[in-house]
C-alpha positions in Angstrom: 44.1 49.1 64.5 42.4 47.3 61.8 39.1 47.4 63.5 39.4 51.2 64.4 39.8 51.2 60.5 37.0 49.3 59.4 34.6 51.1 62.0 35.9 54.3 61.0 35.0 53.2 57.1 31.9 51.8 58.3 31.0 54.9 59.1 32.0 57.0 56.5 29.5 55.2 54.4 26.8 55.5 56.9 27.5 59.5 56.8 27.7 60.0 52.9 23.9 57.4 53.0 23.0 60.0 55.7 23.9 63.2 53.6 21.9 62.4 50.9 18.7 60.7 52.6 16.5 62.8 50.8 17.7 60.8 47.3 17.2 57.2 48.8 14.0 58.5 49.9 13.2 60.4 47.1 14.0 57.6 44.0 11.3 55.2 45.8 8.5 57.1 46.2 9.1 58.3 42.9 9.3 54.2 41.5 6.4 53.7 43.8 4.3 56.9 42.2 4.8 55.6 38.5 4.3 51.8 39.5 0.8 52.9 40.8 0.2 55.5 38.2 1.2 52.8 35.6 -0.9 50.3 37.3 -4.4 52.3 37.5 -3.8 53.5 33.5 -3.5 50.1 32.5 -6.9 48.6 31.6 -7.8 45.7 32.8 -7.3 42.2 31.4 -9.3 38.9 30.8 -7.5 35.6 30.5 -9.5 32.3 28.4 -7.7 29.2 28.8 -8.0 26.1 27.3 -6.7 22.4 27.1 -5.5 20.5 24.4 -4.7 16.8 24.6 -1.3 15.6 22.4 -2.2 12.3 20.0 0.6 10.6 19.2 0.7 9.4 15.4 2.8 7.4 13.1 5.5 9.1 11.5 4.1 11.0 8.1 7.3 9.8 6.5 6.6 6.9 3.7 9.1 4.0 4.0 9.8 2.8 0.1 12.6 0.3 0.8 12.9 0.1 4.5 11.1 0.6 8.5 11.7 4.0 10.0 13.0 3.9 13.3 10.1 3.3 16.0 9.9 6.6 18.7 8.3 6.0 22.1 5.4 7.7 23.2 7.0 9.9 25.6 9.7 11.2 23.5 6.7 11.8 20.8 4.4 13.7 23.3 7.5 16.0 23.8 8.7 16.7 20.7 5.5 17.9 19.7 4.8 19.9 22.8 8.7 21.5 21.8 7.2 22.1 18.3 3.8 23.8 19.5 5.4 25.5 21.8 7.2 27.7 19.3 4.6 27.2 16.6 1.8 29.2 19.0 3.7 32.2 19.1 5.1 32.4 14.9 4.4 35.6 14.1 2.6 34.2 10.7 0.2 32.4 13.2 -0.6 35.9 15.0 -0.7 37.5 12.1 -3.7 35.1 10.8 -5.5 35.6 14.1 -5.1 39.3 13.9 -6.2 39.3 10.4 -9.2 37.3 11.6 -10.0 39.0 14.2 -9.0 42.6 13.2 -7.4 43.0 16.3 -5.8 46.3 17.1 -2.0 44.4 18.0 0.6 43.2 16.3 2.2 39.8 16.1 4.8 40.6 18.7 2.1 41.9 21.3 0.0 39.0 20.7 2.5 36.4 20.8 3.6 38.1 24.7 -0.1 37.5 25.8 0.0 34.0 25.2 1.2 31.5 28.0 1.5 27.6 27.6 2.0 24.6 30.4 2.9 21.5 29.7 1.6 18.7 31.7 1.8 15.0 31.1 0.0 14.3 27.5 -2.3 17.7 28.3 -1.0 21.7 27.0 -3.0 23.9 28.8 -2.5 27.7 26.7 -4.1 31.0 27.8 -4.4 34.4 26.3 -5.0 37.6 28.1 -7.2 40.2 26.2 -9.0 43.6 27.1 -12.0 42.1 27.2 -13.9 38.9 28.0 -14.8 38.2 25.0 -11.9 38.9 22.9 -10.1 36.7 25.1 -12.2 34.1 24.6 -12.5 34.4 20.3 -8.9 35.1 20.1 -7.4 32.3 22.5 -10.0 30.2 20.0 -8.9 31.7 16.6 -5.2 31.3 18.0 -4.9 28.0 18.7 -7.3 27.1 15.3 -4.7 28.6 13.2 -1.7 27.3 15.1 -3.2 23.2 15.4 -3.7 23.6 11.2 -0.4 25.2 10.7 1.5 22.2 12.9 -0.7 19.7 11.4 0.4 21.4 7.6 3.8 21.3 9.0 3.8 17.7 10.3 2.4 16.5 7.0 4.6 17.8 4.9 6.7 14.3 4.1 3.3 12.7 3.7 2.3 15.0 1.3 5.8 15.4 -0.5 6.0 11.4 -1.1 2.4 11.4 -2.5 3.3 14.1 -5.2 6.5 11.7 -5.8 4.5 8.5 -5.6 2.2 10.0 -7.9 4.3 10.8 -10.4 6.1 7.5 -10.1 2.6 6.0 -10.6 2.1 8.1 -13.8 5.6 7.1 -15.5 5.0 3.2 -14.1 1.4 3.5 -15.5 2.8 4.3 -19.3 5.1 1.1 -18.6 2.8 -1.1 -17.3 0.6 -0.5 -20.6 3.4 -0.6 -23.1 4.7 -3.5 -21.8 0.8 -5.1 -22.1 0.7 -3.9 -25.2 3.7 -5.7 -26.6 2.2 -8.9 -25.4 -1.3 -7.9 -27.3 0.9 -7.8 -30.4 2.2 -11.0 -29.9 -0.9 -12.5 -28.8 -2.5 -11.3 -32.1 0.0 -11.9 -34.1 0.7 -15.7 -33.1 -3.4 -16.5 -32.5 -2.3 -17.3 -28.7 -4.1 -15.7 -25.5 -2.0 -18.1 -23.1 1.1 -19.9 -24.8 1.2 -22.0 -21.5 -2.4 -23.0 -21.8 -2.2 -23.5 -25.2 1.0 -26.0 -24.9 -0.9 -27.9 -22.2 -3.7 -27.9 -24.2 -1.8 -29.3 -27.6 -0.2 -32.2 -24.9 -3.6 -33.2 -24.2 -4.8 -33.1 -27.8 -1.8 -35.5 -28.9 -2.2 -38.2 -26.2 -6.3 -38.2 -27.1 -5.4 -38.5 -31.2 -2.4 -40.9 -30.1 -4.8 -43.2 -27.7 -7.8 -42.9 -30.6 -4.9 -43.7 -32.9 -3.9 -46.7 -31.3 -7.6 -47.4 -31.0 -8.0 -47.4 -34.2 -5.0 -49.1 -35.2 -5.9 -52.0 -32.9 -10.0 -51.9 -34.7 -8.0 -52.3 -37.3 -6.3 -55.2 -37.2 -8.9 -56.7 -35.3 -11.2 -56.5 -37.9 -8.9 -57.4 -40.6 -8.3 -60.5 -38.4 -12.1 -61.7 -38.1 -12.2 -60.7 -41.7 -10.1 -63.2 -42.6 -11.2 -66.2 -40.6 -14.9 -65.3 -41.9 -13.5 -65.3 -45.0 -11.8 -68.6 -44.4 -15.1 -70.3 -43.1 -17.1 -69.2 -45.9 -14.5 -70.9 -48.3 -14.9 -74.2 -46.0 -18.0 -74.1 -46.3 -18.5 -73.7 -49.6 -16.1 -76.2 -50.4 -18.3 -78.6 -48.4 -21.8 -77.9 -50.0 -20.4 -78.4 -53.3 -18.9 -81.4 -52.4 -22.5 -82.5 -50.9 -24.3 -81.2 -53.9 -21.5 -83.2 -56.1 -22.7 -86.4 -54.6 -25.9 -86.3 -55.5 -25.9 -85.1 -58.7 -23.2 -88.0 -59.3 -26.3 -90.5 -57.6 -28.8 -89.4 -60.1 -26.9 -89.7 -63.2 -25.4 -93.4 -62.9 -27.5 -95.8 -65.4 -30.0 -98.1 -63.7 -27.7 -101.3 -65.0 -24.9 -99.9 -64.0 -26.5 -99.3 -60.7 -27.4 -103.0 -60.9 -24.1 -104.8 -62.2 -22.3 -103.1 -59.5 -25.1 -103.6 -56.9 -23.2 -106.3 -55.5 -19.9 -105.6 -55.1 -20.8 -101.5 -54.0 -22.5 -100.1 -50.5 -26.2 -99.6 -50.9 -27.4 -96.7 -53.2 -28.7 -93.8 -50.9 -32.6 -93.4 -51.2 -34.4 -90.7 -52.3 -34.7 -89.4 -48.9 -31.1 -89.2 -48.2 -30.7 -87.6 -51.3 -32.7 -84.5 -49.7 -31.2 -84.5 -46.8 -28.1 -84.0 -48.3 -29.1 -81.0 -50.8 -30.9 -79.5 -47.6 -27.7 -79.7 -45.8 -25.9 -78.2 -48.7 -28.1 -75.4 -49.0 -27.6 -74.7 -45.2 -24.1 -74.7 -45.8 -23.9 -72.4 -48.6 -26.3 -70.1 -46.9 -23.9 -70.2 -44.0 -20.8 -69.8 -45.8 -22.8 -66.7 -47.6 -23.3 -65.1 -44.9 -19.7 -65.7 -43.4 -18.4 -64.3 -46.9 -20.8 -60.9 -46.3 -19.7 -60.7 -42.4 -16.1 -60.8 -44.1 -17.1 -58.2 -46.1 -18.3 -56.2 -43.5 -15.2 -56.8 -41.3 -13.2 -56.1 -44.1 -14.9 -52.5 -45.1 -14.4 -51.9 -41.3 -11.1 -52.5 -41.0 -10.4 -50.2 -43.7 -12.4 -47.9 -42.3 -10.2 -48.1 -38.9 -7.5 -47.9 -41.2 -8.4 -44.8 -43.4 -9.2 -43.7 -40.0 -5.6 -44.1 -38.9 -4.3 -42.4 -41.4 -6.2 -39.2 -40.7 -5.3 -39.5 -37.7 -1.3 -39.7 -38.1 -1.8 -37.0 -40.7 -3.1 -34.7 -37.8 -1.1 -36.1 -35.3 2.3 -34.4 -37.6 0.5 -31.3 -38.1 -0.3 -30.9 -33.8 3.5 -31.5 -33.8 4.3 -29.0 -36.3 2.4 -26.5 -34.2 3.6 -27.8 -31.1 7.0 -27.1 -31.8 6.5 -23.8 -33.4 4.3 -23.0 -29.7 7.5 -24.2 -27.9 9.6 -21.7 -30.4 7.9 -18.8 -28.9 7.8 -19.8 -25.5 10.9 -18.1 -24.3 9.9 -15.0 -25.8 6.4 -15.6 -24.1 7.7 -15.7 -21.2 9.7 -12.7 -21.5 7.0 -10.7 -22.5 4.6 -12.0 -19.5 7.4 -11.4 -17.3 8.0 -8.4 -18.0 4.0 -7.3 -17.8 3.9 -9.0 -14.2 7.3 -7.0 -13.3 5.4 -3.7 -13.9 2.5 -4.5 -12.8 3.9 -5.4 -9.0 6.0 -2.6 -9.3 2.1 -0.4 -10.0 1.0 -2.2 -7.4 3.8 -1.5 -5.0 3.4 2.4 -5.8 -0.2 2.2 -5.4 0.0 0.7 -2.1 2.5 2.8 -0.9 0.5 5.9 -2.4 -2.6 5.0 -0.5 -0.5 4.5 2.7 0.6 8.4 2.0 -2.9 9.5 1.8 -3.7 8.0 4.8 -1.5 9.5 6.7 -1.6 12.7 5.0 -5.4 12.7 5.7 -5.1 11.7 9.6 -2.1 14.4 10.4 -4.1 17.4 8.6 -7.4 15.7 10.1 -7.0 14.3 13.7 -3.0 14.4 14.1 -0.9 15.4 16.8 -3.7 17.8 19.2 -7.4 18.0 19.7 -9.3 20.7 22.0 -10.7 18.5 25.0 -11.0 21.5 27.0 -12.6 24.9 24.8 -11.9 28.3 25.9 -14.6 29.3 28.6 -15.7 33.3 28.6 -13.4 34.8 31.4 -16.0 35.9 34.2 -13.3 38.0 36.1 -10.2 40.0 35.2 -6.8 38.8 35.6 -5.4 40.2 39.1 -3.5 42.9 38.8 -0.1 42.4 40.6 0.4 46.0 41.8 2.4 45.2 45.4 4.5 42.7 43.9 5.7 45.7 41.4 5.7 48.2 44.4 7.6 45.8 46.7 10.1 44.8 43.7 10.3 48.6 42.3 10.9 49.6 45.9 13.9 47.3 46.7 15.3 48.4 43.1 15.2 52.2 43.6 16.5 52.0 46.8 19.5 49.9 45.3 20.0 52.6 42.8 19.6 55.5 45.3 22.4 54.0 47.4 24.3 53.4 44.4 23.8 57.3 43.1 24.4 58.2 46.7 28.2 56.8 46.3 28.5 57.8 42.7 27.9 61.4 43.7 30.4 61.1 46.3 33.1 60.5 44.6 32.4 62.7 41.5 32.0 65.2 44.6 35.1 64.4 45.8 37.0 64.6 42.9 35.4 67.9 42.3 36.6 69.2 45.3 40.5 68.4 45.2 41.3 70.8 42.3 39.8 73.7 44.1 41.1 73.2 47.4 44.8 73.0 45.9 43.9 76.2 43.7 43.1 77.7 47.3 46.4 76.3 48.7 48.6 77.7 45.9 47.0 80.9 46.2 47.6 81.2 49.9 50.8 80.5 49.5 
């Protein structure tokens, strides 16, 4: 019974397809006509393709205080193929190529005549345009516009953290120069280009006047010393001529009887030649001890030289000391002061590097960044195939779909028109 039924059923259908043949045959040819018609109006078009090659870069972002985090290459070639991907068809891309270009499209259109094929580090993007050259210029023009707008895009950290660095610069600038102007002031004020210099150099200063003083101090003494043992000699000596030239005065004066009378008893009288002798021997003497007496002199007068000499020098060696301590006074607030210039001036120097680094890479992502053209768009030399059967074969299989469809919609609305009259008819009869 069951399979009575489903023949039965089976061929119910195959009667109401049968009754209305002439719409499954009729919806095709129709699909068919317009797919063709549609087809031939169409003008033809010319497809330029060219190749661009993705260049990773380092990030355009500008690290103050710490590393960004490190991307591989691959994920890098993909993220920017993801980003120029939707970047080639932004309507304010097509717009500039249609401004350009004065093409007679809008940015919707255009953006639908655009394909793009991702394939290892390569994007290979094609345009189709009525004609050859159009094709060619706009595929050109398109990706021009769309390589400076992701390059703008890409850059814009780099370029946001140079207008900050710059301005960080500026303010850090007036710092750096105030705070080396409060050292000028203190420099000028205290006579003192470097305190630390200067200290050093009023160390050295006080062991050369202490080692001249002590030089001097010992000159001193020396002299003082040989001064006084010249002094001594001459004094001896002295003492001895006179004592020579006594004698022989004392020889010359004594009576001749007296000489006589006591000729006897006495040592022989000295002769006349003795007598010279002895005064030339006490002239020697007093010549010598003359001359010790003036080398005393001289020693003397030198060792109060050395002396006058030493007190200069300890009269200088207070006032160093005076002005060594008031140096070490101000070194703390020295200090301070040059601190605070080198503080600034790393934290300039830290801006400016950082700065530089921004321009850099501001310079290589709106310059070389991300994509170049290895491939350039070639003039098409034949249209684009038109793909008429596919659309015939495909519009085909739809109407007839739909036909089949209609054919069981009518039907039933058929059917249901039916029912009302035929129990209108039954009532009447009866």
């Amino acid at each position: 019974m069951m399979t009575y039924a489903t023949q039965n059923e089976f061929a119910s259908y195959i009667r109401i397809v049968l009754r209305r043949w002439w719409l499954i045959l009729l919806l095709p040819l129709v699909t068919t006509a317009v797919i063709v018609a549609v087809s031939r109006s169409t003008p033809p078009m010319y497809q330029a393709t060219t190749r661009l090659q993705i260049l990773p870069v380092d990030s355009q972002e500008v690290s103050l205080f710490s590393q960004t985090r490190f991307t591989a290459t691959s994920e890098q070639i993909q993220t920017i193929h993801d980003e120029f991907y939707d970047v080639l068809r932004l309507p304010a891309v097509s717009w500039q190529t249609i401004a350009d270009l004065g093409l007679n499209l809008n940015a919707t259109e255009l953006a639908k005549r655009i394909d793009s094929y991702h394939q290892a580090d390569f994007i290979d993007v094609s345009l189709r345009m009525e004609t050859p050259e159009l094709a060619q210029q706009a595929l050109s023009r398109q990706v021009e516009n769309a390589i400076a707008y992701y390059r703008s895009f890409r850059s814009t950290p780099a370029e946001v953290s140079l207008a900050f660095l710059e301005k960080q610069m500026d303010e850090q600038s007036q710092k750096l120069a105030d705070a080396q102007q409060a050292l000028q002031q203190f420099q000028l004020e205290n006579e003192v280009s470097d305190l630390e210099r200067e200290i050093a150099a009023y160390q050295d200063l006080r062991r050369s006047l202490t080692m001249q003083r002590d030089q001097a101090l010992i000159e001193a003494e020396r002299n003082e010393k040989l001064a006084e043992e010249f002094r001594a000699l001459s004094e001896a000596n002295f003492a001895k001529a006179e004592a020579l030239l006594a004698t022989t005065v004392v020889s010359e004066t004594v009576p001749a009887a007296e000489a006589e009378r006591g000729a006897a008893e006495a040592a022989p009288a000295s002769t006349p030649q003795e007598t010279v002798d002895v005064r030339s021997e006490a002239e020697s003497l007093l010549a010598l001890a003359r001359s010790q007496r003036s080398s005393a002199e001289q020693y003397a007068a030198l060792a109060q030289g050395y002396r006058t000499a030493l007190a200069e020098y300890n009269r200088i060696l207070d006032k160093r000391q005076q002005e060594f301590i008031y140096y070490l006074g101000l070194q703390e607030r020295y200090e301070a002061l040059v601190t605070d210039v080198a503080r600034e001036k790393a934290t300039y120097d830290f801006l400016a590097d950082k700065a530089n680094e921004a321009r850099l890479k501001l310079s290589q992502g709106e310059k070389v960044g991300y994509l170049q053209v290895t491939t350039p768009p070639r003039l098409p030399g034949a249209a684009v195939p038109k793909n008429t059967l596919q659309l015939v074969a495909v519009g085909i299989l739809v109407s007839l779909l739909v036909a089949v469809i209609l054919a069981f919609v009518l039907e039933v609305l058929e059917s249901s028109l039916s029912e009302p009259k035929l129990k209108t008819v039954d009532a009447t009869r009866l």
